[in-house]
C-alpha positions in Angstrom: 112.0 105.3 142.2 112.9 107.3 139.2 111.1 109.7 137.3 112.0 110.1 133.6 113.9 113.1 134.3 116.3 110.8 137.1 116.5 110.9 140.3 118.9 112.3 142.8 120.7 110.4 146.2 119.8 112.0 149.3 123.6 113.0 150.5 124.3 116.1 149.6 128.3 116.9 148.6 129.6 120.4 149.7 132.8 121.0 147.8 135.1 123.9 146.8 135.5 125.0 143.7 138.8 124.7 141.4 140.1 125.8 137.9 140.1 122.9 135.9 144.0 121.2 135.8 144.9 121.8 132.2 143.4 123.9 129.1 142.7 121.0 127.1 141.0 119.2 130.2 138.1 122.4 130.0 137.1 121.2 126.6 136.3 117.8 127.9 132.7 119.1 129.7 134.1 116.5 132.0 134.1 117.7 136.1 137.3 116.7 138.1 137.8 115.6 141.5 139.8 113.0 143.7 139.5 109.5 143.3 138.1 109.4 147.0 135.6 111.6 146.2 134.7 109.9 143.0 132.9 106.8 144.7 130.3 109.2 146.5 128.8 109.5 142.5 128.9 106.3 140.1 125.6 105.2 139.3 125.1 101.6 140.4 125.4 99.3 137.9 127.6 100.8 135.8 130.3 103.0 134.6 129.0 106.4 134.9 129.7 109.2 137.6 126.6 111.4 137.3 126.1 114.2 139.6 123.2 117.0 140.0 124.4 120.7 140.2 122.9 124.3 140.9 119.4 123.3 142.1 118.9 120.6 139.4 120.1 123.1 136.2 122.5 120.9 134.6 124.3 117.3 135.3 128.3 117.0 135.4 129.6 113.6 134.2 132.8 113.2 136.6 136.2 111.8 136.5 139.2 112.2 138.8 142.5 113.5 138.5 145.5 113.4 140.4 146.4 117.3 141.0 142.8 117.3 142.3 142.5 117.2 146.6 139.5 115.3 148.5 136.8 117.5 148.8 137.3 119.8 146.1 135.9 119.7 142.3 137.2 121.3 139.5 134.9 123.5 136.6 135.8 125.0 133.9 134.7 128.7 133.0 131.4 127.8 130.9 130.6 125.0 134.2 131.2 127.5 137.0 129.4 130.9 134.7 126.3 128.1 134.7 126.4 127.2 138.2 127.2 130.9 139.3 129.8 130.0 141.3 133.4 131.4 141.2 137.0 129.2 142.2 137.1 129.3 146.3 133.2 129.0 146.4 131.3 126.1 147.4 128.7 124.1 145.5 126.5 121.3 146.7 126.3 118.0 144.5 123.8 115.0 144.4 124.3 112.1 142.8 122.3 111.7 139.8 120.7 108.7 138.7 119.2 108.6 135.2 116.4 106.8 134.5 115.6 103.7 132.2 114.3 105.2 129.4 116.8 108.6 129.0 118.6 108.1 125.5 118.6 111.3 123.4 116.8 111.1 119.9 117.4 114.4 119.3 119.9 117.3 120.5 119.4 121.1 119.1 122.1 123.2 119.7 123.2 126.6 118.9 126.5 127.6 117.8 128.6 130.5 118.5 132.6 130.9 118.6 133.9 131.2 122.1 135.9 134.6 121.0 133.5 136.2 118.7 134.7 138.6 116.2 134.9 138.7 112.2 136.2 135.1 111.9 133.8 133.1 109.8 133.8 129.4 109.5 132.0 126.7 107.4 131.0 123.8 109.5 129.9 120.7 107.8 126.8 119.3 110.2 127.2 115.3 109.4 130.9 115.6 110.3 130.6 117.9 113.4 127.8 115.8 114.8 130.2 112.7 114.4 132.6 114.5 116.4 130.2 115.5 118.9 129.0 112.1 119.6 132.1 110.3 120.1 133.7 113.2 122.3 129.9 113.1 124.9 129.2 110.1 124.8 127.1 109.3 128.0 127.0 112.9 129.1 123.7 113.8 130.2 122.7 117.2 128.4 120.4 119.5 129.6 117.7 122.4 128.5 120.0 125.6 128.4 123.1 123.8 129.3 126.4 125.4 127.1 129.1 123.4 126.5 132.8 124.5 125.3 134.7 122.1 122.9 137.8 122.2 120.1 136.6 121.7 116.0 139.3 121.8 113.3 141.8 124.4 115.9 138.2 126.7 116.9 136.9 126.8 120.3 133.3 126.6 120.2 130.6 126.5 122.5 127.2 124.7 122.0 123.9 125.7 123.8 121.4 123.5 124.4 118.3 124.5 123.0 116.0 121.6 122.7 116.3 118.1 123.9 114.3 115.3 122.5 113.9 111.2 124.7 113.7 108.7 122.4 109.3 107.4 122.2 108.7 110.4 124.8 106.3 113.5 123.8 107.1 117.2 124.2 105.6 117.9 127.8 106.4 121.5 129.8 108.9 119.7 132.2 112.9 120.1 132.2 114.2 118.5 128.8 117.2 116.1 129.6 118.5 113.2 128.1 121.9 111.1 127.9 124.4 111.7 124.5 124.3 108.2 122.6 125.5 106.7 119.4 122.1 107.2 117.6 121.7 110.7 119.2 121.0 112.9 116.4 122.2 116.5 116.6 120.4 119.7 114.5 123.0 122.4 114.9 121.9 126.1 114.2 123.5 129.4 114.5 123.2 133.2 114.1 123.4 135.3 111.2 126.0 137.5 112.8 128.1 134.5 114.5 130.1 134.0 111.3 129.5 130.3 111.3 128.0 128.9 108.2 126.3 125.0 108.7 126.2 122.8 105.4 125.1 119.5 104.8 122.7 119.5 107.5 119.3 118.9 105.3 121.9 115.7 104.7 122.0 114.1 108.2 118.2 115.9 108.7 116.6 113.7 105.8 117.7 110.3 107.6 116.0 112.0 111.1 113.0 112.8 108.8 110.8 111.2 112.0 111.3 111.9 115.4 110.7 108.0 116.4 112.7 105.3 114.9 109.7 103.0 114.1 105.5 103.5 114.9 103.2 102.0 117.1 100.3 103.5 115.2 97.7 102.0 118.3 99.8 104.3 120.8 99.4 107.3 118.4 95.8 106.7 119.0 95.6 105.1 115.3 93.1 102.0 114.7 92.4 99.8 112.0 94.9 101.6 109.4 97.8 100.3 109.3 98.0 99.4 105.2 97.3 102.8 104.6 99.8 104.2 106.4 102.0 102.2 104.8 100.9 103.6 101.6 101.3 107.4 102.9 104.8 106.3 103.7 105.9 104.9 100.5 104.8 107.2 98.7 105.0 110.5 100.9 108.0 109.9 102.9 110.3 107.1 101.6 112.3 109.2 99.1 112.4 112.2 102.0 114.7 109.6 104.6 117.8 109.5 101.5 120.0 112.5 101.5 119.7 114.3 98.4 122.4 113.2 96.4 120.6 110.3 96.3 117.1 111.3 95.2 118.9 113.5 92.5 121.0 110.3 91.2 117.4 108.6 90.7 116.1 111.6 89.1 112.9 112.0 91.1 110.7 114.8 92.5 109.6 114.7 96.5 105.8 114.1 96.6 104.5 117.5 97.3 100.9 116.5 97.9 98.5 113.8 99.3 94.8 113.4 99.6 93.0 111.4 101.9 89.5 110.5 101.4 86.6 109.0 102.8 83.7 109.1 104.9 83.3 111.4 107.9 84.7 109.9 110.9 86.9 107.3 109.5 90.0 108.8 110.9 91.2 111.1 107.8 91.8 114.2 110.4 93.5 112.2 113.1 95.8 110.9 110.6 96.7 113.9 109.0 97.4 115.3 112.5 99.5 112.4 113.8 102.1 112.3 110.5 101.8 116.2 111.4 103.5 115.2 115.0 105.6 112.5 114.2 107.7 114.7 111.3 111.0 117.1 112.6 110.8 120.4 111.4 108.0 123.4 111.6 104.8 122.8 113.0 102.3 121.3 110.9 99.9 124.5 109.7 96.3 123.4 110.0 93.7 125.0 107.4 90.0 124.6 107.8 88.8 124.9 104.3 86.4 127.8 104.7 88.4 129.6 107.5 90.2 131.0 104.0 87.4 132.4 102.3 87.1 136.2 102.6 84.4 138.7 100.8 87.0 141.1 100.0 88.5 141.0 96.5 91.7 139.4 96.4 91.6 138.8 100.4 91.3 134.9 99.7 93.9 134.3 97.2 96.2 136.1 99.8 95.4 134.1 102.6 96.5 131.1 100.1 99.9 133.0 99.8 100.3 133.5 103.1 99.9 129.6 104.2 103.7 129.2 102.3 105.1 132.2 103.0 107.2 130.6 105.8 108.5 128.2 103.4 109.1 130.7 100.8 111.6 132.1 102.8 113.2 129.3 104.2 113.9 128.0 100.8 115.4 131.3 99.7 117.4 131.4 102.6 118.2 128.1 103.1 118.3 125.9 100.2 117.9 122.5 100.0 118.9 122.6 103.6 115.1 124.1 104.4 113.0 122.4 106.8 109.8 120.4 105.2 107.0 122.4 106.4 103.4 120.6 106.7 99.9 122.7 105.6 97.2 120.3 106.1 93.7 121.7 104.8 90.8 119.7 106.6 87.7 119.9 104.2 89.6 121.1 101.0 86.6 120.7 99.2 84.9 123.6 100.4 87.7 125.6 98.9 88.8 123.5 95.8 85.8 123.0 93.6 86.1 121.8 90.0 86.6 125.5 88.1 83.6 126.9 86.4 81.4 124.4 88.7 80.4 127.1 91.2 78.1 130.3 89.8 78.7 133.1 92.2 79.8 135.6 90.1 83.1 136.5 91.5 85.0 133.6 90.2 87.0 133.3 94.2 86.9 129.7 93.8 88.7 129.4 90.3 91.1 131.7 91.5 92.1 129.7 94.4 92.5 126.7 92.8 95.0 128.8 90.4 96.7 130.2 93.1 97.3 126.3 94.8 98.2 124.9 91.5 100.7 128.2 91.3 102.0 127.6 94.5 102.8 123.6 94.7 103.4 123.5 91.1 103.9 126.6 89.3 107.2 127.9 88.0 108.7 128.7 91.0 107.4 125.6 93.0 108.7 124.6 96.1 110.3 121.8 97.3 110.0 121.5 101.1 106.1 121.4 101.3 103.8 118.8 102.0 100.0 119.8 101.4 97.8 117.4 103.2 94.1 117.7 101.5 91.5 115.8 103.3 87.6 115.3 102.5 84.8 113.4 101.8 83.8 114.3 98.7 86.5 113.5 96.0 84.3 113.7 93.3 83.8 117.5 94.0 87.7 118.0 93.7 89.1 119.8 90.3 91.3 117.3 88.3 94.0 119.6 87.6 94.6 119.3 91.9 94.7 115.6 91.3 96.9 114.6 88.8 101.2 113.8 89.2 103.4 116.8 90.7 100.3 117.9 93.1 97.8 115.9 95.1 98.9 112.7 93.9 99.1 110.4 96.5 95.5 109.5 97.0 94.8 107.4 100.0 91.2 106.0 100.3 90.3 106.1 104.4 87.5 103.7 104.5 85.5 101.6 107.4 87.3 99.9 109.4 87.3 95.8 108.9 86.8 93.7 112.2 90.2 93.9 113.2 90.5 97.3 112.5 87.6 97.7 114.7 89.1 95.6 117.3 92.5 97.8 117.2 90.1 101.4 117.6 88.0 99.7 120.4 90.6 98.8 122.8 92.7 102.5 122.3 89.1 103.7 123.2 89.0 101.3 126.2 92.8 101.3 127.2 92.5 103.9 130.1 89.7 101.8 131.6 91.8 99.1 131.4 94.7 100.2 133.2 92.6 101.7 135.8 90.4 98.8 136.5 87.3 100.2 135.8 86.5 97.8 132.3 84.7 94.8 133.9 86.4 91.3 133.6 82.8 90.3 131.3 83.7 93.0 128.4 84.7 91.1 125.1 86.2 92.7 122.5 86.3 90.7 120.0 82.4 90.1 120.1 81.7 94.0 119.8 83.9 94.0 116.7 82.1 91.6 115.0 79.0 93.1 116.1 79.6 96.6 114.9 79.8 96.1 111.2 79.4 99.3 109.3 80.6 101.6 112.4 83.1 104.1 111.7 86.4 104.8 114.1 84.6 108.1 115.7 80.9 106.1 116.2 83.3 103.6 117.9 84.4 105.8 120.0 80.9 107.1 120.6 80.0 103.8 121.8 82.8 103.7 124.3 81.5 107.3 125.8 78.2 105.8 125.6 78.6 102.7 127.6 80.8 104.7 130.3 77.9 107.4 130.9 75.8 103.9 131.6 78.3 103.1 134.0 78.9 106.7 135.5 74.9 107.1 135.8 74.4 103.9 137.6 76.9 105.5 140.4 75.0 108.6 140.8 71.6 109.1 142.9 68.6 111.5 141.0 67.7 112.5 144.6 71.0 113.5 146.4 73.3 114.8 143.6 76.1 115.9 146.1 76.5 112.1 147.6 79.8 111.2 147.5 80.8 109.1 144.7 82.9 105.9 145.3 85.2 105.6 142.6 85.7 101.9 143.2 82.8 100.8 142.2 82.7 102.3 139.0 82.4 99.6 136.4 81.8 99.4 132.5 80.0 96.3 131.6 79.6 94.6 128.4 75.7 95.3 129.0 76.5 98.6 128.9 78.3 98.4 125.5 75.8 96.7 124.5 72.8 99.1 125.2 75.3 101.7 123.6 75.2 99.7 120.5 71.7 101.2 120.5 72.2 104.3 120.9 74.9 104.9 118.1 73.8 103.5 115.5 76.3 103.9 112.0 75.3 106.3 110.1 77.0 104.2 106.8 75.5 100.9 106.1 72.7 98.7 108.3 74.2 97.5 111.6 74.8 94.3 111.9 71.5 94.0 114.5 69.4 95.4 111.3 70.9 92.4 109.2 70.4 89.7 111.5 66.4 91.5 111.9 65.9 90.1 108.3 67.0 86.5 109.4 64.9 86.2 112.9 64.7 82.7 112.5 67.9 82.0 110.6 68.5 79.9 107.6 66.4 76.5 107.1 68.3 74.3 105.0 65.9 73.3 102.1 67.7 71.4 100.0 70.5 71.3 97.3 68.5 74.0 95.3 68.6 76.7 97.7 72.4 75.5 98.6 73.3 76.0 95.3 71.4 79.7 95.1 73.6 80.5 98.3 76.8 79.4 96.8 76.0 81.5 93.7 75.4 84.4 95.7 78.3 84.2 97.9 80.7 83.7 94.3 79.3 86.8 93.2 80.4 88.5 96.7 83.9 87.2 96.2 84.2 88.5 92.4 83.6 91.8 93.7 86.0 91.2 97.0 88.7 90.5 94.6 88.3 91.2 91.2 89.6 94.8 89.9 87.9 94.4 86.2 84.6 93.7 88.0 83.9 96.3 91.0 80.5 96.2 90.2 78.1 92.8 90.3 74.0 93.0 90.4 71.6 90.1 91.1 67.9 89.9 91.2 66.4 87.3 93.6 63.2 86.5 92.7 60.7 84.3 93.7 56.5 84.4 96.0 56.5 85.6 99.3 58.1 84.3 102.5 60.3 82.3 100.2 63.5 83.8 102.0 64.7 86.2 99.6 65.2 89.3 102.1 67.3 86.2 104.9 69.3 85.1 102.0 70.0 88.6 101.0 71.1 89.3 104.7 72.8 86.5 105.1 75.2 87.1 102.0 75.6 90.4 103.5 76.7 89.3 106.8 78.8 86.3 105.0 80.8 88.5 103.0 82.1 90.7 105.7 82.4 93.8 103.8 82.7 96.8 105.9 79.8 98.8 104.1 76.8 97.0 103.6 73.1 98.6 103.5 69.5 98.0 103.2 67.1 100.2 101.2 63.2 98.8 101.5 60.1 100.1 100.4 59.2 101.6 103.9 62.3 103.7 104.7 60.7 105.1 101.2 57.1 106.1 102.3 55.8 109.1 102.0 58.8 110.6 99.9 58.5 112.1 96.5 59.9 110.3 93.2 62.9 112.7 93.0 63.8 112.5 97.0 63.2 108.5 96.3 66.1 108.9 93.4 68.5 111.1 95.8 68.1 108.8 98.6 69.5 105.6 96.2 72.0 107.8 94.6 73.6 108.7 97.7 73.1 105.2 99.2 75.5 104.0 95.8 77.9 107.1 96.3 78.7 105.9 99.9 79.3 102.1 98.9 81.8 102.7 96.4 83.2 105.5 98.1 83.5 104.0 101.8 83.5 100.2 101.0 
């Protein structure tokens, strides 16, 4: 079995260490030894000669050669100064055997001149990384490996500083991976190296992501899908051209994007996942108030502070600059319309100024993304919100039943796998019983119905008894009862709307037919009309005549992800103006959230 760093054969290969034949063979990165010897390392099924060196530090691809005896295996100077062994010594080798998944997205390497001295050279990234593929092809490349190779009549040497597996996440373990056609290489070098690298913000914009495509559901993404889509389009497609083609175009990079919503629909998680899947810095994450300071002038400097990094990295570096990533989680804590706050200091115009200044201003910069997130839009000042700053606005809403379906089985996956969901546990019926629930009351639920499941394994009068993992099954009765103890905190559950209906619908008559179908035209002018978001109608009519079930029953019908009930007892015992806040808030949530 192999791990994804490979594997290695049990027989261990003592051999003695030789020069390599020729000068021009050392710039190969290729080991040599007999054609005897060579058998004792292909890896099976293919073409490859892999072999394990120096306690697992580095992997020599082989191949023979003729001046080369049995037993003995020739390294050049970088090779042996790595393995710290010297010609006449003796190094052990394992055969190597990659592992399924082991194609290199991404290669970082430093560059330096193998004689250093005042020489200074202008190396053009997109050409040397074509160069650099077709010369490694299927050489495996490891963490801290150097490597010693011939550019335009310099000898160079490349170390390894980061190595990236195709669909695989950072983790602490040895970074490895095998040189491909698609393996994309980020050079970097010194100041006092005398090597300059162009042209590398032009292979770096096709590399913008570190995957090649997104499964959003293994990000840990449910339900929004479209929207990302939209982010992309709007955020990201004019940032995977190289430059001379955004400039023939004669557009600006979007420099800003809100998303909105409300509270736990997933705006955060979002934010933090485009934050991961981007090359480049590491995403700076703001909490709103963490900026705010009671010393004069303390807050507007923390706002200067936040692009500092890519002040610098644009004056230094051009268009070739890295995109750097500030994402502020409740930005409206910060950004309030101007003269809407009356503290007498004026911090929060003066913040706002300094934002605008800095993503906009005269000397604006072009390798930021600001990520603003929020529930409360309205709050916002325009000026943040027009063209040229926050202007891709992305609404983050409820999820529909699929979406809901997606988010419940990330939440459930692990139990899954593990065997501890019970074979009774549907899905699809929990989605379409949890209208209104937002992504993290979904995942409250899960938590909920597992603690039914844990609690059933554990004995109130023994507390140490052993626990037998086995038997430790979550059971669609337990989702269910955890239905009841999260309840959405956005719109009436669907349990509250089927309470109106106890009995259901009795059919009486082409009269009340034709007051349905009305009702249910009206719910699908608002579903898909753009001139005519907003529809009332009054049912009227005695008692008991089935106003509040047909009311409920258009609800359920229309399955709109926000749907809510205000009656005259969740009003008792309030004053008139609590009355008024509670319906205003109630018709800022639906066409906010819906």
């Amino acid at each position: 079995m192999t791990s994804r760093f490979g594997s290695q054969s049990s027989g261990v290969t003592t051999m003695n260490v030789i020069n390599t034949p020729s000068a021009d063979l050392a710039l190969t990165n290729l080991a040599y030894c007999s054609p005897a010897d060579l058998l004792n390392f292909r890896v099976p099924n293919s073409n490859l000669f892999l072999a394990s060196v120096a306690g697992d530090s580095f992997v020599l691809s082989l191949a023979s050669h003729p001046s080369v005896n049995k037993g003995q295996i020739a390294l050049n100077s970088v090779q042996r100064r790595h393995a710290k062994v010297s010609t006449g010594d003796h190094v052990s080798l394992n055969r190597f055997i990659p592992p399924e998944d082991f194609n290199l997205a991404l290669l970082t390497v430093e560059l330096e001149f193998v004689k250093k001295g005042s020489k200074n050279e202008q190396v053009d990234a997109v050409l040397l990384a074509n160069q650099l593929r077709k010369r490694f092809i299927n050489q495996v490349m490891t963490a801290g490996q150097r490597v010693v190779f011939e550019y335009h009549g310099n000898n160079y040497i490349f170390t390894v500083n980061g190595a990236a597996v195709e669909g695989q996440e950072k983790s602490n373990a040895l970074e490895r991976g095998i040189i491909t056609n698609e393996t994309y290489f980020v050079f970097e070098a010194s100041n006092d190296s005398g090597i300059k690298i162009v042209n590398q913000r032009e292979g770096a914009n096709s590399n913008i992501f570190r995957h090649k495509e997104f499964n959003l559901q293994s990000l840990g993404i449910g339900g929004l899908s479209a929207e990302f889509a939209d982010i992309f389009r709007r955020a990201f497609a004019s940032r995977v051209f190289p430059p001379h083609v955004t400039s023939k175009l004669g557009i600006k990079h979007v420099k800003g994007m809100l998303l909105y919503g409300p509270p736990g629909t997933g705006k955060t998680l979002m934010a933090r996942q485009i934050g991961k899947m981007l090359n480049g810095m590491e995403p700076k994450i703001v909490n709103g108030p963490e900026v705010l300071s009671k010393f004069v002038g303390e807050t507007e400097k923390n706002i200067r502070d936040l692009f500092a990094d890519a002040e610098n990295d644009q004056r230094t570096r051009g268009d070739q600059s890295d995109l750097h990533v500030i994402i502020f989680d409740e930005i409206d804590a910060i950004c309030k319309s101007r003269g809407s706050t009356r503290d007498g200091t004026g911090v929060h115009d003066s913040i706002v100024n300094q934002l605008l200044t800095k993503i906009d201003g005269v000397e604006s910069l072009n390798n930021v993304l600001l990520i603003g997130m929020t529930n409360r839009k309205d709050m916002l000042d325009e000026a943040l919100l027009r063209p040229g700053r926050l202007e891709v606005q992305v609404e983050i809403s409820l999820p529909d039943e699929n979406g809901r379906l997606q988010i419940l089985q990330i939440h459930t996956n692990k139990m899954k796998e593990n065997s501890f969901l019970a074979p009774d546990v549907n899905l699809q019926e929990l989605a379409a019983r949890t209208k209104n629930y937002s992504g993290a009351e979904l995942e409250g639920v899960a938590k909920s119905a597992v603690s039914f499941a844990l609690n059933r394994q554990l004995s109130m009068d023994d507390l140490t008894k052993p626990v037998d993992e086995e038997s430790i099954k979550v059971t669609m009765d337990d989702f269910l009862h955890a239905l009841y103890e999260i309840v959405p905190a956005f719109g009436a559950s669907t349990d509250d709307l089927e309470r109106s209906r106890l009995n259901g619908m009795v059919d009486c008559g082409d009269r009340h037919k034709h007051i349905y179908q009305r009702a249910m035209l009206l719910v699908e002018q608002v579903k898909v009309s753009k001139g005519s978001p907003l529809v009332t109608c009054l049912l009227e009519g005695p008692s008991g005549s089935g106003k509040t079930a047909l009311a409920a029953t258009a609800g359920i019908d229309s399955d709109f992800p926000f749907v809510k009930i205000i009656s005259a007892e969740s009003m008792i015992g309030l004053h008139e103006s609590t009355k008024c806040a509670q319906i205003v808030k109630v018709s800022e949530c639906q066409f906010s959230g819906s």
